[in-house]
SELUM-67399 format. One record per residue (C-alpha): residue in three letters; y, z, x. Coordinates in nm, 2 decimals. Example, Ala and Ser with C-alpha at 12.3 -4.5 7.8 and 13.67 -1.06 7.14 Angstrom:
<rs>
<r residuo="ALA" v="-0.45" w="0.78" u="1.23"/>
<r residuo="SER" v="-0.11" w="0.71" u="1.37"/>
</rs>
This chain:
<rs>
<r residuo="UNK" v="-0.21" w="2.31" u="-2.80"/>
<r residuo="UNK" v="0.06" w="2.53" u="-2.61"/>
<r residuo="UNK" v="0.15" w="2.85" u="-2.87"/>
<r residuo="UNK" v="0.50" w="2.81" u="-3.09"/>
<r residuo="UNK" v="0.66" w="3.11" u="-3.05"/>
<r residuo="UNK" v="0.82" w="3.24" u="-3.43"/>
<r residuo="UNK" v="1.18" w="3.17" u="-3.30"/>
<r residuo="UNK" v="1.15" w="2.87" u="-3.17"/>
<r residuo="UNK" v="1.21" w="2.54" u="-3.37"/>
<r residuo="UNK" v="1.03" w="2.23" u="-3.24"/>
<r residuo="UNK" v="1.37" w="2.12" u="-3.00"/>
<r residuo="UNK" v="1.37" w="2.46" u="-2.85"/>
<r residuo="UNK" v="0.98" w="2.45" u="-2.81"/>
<r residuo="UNK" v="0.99" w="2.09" u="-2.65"/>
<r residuo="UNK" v="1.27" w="2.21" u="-2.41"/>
<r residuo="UNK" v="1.04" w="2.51" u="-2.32"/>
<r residuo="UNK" v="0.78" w="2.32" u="-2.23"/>
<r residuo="UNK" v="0.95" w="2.05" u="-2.00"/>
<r residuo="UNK" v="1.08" w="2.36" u="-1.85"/>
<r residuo="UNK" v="0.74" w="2.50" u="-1.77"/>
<r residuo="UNK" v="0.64" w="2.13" u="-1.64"/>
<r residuo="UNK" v="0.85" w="2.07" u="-1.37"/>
<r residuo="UNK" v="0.83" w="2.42" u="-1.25"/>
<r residuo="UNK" v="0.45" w="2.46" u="-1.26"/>
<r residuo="UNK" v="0.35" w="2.15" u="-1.28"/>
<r residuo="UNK" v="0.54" w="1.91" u="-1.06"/>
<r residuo="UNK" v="0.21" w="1.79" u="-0.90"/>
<r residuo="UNK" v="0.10" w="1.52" u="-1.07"/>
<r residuo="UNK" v="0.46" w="1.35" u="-1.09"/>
<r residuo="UNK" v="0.41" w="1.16" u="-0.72"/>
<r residuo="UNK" v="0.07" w="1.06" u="-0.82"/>
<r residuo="UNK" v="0.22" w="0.91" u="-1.18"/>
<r residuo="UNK" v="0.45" w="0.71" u="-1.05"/>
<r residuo="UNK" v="0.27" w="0.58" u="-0.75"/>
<r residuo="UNK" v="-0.06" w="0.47" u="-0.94"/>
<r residuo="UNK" v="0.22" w="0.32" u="-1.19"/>
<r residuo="UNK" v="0.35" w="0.16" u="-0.94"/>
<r residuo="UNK" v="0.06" w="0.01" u="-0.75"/>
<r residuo="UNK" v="-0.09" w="-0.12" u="-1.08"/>
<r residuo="UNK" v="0.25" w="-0.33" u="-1.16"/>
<r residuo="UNK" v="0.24" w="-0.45" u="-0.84"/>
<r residuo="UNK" v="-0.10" w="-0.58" u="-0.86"/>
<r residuo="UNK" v="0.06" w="-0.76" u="-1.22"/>
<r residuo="UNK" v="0.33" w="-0.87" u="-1.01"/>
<r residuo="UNK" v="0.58" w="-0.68" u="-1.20"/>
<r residuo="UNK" v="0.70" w="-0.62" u="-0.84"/>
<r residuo="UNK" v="1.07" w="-0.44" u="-0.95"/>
<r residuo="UNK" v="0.93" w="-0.24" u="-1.18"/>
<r residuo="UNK" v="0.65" w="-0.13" u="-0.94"/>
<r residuo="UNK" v="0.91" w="-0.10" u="-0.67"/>
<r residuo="UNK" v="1.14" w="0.12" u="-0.93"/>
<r residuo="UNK" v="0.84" w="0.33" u="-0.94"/>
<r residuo="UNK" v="0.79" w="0.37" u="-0.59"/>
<r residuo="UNK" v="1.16" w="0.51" u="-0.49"/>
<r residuo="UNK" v="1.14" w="0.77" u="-0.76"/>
<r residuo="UNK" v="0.80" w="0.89" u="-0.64"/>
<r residuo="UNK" v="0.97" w="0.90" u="-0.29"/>
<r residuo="UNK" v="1.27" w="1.15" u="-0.40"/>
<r residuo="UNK" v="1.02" w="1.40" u="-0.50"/>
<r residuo="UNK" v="0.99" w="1.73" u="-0.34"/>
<r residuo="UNK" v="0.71" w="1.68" u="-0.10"/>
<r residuo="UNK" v="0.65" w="1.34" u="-0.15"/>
<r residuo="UNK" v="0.44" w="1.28" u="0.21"/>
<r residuo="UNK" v="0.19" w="1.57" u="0.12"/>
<r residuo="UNK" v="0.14" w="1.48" u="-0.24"/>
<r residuo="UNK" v="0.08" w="1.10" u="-0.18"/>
<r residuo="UNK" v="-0.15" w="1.18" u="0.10"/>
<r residuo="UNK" v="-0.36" w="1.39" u="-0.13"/>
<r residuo="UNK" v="-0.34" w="1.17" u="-0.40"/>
<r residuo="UNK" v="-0.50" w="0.90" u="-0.14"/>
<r residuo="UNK" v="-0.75" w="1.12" u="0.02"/>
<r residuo="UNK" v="-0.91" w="1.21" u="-0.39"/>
<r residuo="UNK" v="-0.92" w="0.81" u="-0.44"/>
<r residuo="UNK" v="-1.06" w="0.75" u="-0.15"/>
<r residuo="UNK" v="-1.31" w="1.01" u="-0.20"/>
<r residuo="UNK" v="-1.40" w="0.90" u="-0.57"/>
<r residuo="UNK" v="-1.43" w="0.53" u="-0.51"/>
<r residuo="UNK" v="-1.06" w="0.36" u="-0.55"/>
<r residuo="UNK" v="-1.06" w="0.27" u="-0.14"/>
<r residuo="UNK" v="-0.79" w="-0.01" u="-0.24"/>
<r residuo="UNK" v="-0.56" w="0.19" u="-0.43"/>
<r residuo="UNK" v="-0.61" w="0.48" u="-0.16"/>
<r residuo="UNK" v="-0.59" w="0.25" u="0.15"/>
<r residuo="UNK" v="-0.24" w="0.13" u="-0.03"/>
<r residuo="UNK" v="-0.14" w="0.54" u="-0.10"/>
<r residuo="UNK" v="-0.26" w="0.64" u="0.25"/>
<r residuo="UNK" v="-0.06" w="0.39" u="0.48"/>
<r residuo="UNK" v="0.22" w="0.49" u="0.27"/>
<r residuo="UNK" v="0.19" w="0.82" u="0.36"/>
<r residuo="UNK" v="0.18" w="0.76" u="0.69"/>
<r residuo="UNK" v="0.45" w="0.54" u="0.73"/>
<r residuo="UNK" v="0.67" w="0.83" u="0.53"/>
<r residuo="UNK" v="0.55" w="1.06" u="0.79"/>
<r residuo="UNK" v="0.66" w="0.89" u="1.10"/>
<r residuo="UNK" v="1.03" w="1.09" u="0.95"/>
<r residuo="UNK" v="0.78" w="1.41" u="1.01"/>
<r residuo="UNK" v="0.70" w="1.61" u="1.36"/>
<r residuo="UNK" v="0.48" w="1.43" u="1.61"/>
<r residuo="UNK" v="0.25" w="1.76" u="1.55"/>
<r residuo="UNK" v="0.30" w="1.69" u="1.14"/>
<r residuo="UNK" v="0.18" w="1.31" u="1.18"/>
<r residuo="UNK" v="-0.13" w="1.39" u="1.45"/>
<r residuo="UNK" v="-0.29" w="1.62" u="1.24"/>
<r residuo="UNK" v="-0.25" w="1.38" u="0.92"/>
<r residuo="UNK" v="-0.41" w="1.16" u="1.11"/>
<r residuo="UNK" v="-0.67" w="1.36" u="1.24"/>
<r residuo="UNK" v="-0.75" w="1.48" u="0.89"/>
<r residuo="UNK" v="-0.75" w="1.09" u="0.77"/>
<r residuo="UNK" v="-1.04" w="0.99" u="1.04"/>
<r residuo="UNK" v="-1.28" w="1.28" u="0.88"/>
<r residuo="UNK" v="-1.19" w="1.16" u="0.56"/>
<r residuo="UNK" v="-1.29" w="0.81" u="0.65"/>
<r residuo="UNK" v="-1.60" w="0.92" u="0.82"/>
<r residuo="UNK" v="-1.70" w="1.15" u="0.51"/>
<r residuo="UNK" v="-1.73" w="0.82" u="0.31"/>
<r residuo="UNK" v="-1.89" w="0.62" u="0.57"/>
<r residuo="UNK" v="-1.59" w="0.39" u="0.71"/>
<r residuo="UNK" v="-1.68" w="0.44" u="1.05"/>
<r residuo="UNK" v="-1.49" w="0.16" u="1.20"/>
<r residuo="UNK" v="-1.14" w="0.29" u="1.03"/>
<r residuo="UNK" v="-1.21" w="0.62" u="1.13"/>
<r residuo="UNK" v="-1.27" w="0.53" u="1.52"/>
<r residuo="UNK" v="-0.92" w="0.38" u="1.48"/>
<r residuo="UNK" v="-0.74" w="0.62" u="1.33"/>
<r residuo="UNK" v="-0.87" w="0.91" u="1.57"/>
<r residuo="UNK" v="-0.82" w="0.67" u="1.93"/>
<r residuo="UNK" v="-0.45" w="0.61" u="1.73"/>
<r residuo="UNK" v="-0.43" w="0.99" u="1.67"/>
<r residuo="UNK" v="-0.54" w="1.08" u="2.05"/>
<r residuo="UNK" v="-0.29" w="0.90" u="2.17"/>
<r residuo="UNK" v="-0.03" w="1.03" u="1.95"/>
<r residuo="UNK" v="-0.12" w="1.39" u="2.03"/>
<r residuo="UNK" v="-0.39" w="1.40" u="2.32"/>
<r residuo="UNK" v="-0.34" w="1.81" u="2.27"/>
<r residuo="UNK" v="-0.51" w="1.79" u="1.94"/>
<r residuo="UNK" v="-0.90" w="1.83" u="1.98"/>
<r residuo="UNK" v="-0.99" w="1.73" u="1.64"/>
<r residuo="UNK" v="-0.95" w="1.33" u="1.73"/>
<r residuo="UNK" v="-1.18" w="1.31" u="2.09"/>
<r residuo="UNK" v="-1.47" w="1.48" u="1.91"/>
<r residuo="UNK" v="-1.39" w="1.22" u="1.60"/>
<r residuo="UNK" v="-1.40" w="0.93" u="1.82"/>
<r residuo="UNK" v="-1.71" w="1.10" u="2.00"/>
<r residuo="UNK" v="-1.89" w="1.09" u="1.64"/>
<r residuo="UNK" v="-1.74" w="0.73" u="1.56"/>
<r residuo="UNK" v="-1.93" w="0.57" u="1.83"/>
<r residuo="UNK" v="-2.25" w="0.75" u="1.74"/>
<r residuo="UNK" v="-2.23" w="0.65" u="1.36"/>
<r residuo="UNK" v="-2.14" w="0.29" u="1.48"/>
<r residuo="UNK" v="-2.45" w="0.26" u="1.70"/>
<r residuo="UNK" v="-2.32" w="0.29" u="2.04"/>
<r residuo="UNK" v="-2.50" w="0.62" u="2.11"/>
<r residuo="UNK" v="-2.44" w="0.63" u="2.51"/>
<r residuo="UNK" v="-2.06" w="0.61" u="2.48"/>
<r residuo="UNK" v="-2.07" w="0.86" u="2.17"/>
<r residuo="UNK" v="-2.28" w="1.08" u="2.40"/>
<r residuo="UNK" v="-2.06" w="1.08" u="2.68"/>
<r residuo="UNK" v="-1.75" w="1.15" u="2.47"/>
<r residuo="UNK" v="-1.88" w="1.39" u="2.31"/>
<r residuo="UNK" v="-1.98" w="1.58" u="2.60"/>
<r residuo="UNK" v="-1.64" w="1.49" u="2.77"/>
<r residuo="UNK" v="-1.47" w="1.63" u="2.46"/>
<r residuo="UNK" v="-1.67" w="1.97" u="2.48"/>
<r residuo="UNK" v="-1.58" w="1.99" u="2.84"/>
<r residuo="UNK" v="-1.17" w="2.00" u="2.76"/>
<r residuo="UNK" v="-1.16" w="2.16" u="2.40"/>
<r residuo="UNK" v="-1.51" w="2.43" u="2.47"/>
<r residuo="UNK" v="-1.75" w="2.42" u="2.14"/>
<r residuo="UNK" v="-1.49" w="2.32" u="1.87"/>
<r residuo="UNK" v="-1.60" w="2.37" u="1.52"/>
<r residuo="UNK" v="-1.51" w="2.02" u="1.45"/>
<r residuo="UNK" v="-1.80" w="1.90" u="1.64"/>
<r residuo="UNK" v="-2.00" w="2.12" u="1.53"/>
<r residuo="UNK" v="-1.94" w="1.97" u="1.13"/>
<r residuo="UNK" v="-1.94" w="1.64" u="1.29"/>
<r residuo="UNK" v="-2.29" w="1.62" u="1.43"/>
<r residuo="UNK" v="-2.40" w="1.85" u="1.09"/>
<r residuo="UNK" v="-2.28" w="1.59" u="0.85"/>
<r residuo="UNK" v="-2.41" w="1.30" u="1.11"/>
<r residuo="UNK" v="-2.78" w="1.49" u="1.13"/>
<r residuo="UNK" v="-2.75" w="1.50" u="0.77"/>
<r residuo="UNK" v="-2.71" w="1.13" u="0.72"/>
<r residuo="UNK" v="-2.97" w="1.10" u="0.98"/>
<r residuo="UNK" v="-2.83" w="0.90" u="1.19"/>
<r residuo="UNK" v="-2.87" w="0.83" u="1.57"/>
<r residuo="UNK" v="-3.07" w="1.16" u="1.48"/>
<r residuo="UNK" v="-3.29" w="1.23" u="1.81"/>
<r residuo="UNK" v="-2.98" w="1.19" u="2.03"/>
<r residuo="UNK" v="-2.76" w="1.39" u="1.80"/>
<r residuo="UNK" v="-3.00" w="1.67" u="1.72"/>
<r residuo="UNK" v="-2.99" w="1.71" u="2.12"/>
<r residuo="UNK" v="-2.64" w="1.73" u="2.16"/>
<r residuo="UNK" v="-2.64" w="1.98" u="1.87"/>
<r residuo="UNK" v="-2.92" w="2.21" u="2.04"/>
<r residuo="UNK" v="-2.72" w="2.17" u="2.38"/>
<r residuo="UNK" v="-2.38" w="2.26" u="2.27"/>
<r residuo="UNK" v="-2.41" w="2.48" u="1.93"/>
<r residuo="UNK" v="-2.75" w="2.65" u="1.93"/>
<r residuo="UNK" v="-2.73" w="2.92" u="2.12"/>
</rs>
């Protein structure tokens, strides 16, 4: 329970305390209103949901905040609510830098790959390479893509092609880790691991 100070009666108290909620605590509000949202939608309360929706979008950092929001569901098991959070995310980004929307993107393939959606992560880093072939994050994704998918040549190659342009990236480096971990295409990846990050 938050402290009463002696002056205050229980108006001014309540007033304090909405005060110190949407200065301190205005995370939280985007995710609110967007799982609100999304769970009258799925009623088919589809105003009500869609009420929801443009307040969550007039809050201060409403791209950021829904991403995150996505990326934790995604993590802890709610892939439908997170795939609906995520693309709307994106789509408020494409307002954003082409810089601001690669490395979303980048950051959403390694998402996808930590919980083992290979084939949306090979997508969303080929997308993101195209989008911003500067960025090395996305080749080395697409590199580990293929090798989690089973095509072990073509992840090999890419890989190697990928260390050739961006030089022993740390992304690659967590890439093959987490793939080694997961032991998967393991002889070919513990190779490229030794060849490029042992030294």
């Amino acid at each position: 329970m938050p402290k009463r100070r002696d002056e205050e009666d229980l108006k001014t108290l309540w007033r304090r305390l909405l005060g110190d909620y949407i200065r301190n605590r205005q995370y939280g509000v985007v995710e609110a209103l967007w799982t609100m949202g999304f769970l009258q939608a799925r009623e088919g309360l589809l105003d009500a949901a869609q009420d929801n929706f443009t307040r969550a979008q007039r809050a201060q950092n409403f791209t950021k905040r829904l991403y995150s929001h996505g990326a934790f569901l995604l993590k802890h098991g709610g892939e439908q609510e997170a795939r609906h959070a995520l693309a709307s995310a994106l789509h408020s980004a494409n307002e954003k830098t082409v810089g601001f929307q690669a490395g979303m993107r980048a950051d959403l393939a390694f998402r996808f790959f930590e919980v083992g959606l290979y084939k949306d992560m090979l997508q969303t880093a080929e997308e993101t390479k195209v989008m911003e072939s500067e960025l090395p994050a996305p080749s080395f994704e697409v590199a580990a893509a293929y090798l989690a998918l089973g095509d072990v040549a073509r992840g090999k190659i890419l890989f190697d092609q990928a260390i050739l342009r961006f030089g022993r990236h740390e992304k690659g480096k967590v890439l093959l880790d987490v793939l080694l971990s997961r032991k998967i295409a393991y002889d070919s990846v513990t190779a490229l691991r030794s060849q490029h990050y042992v030294q």
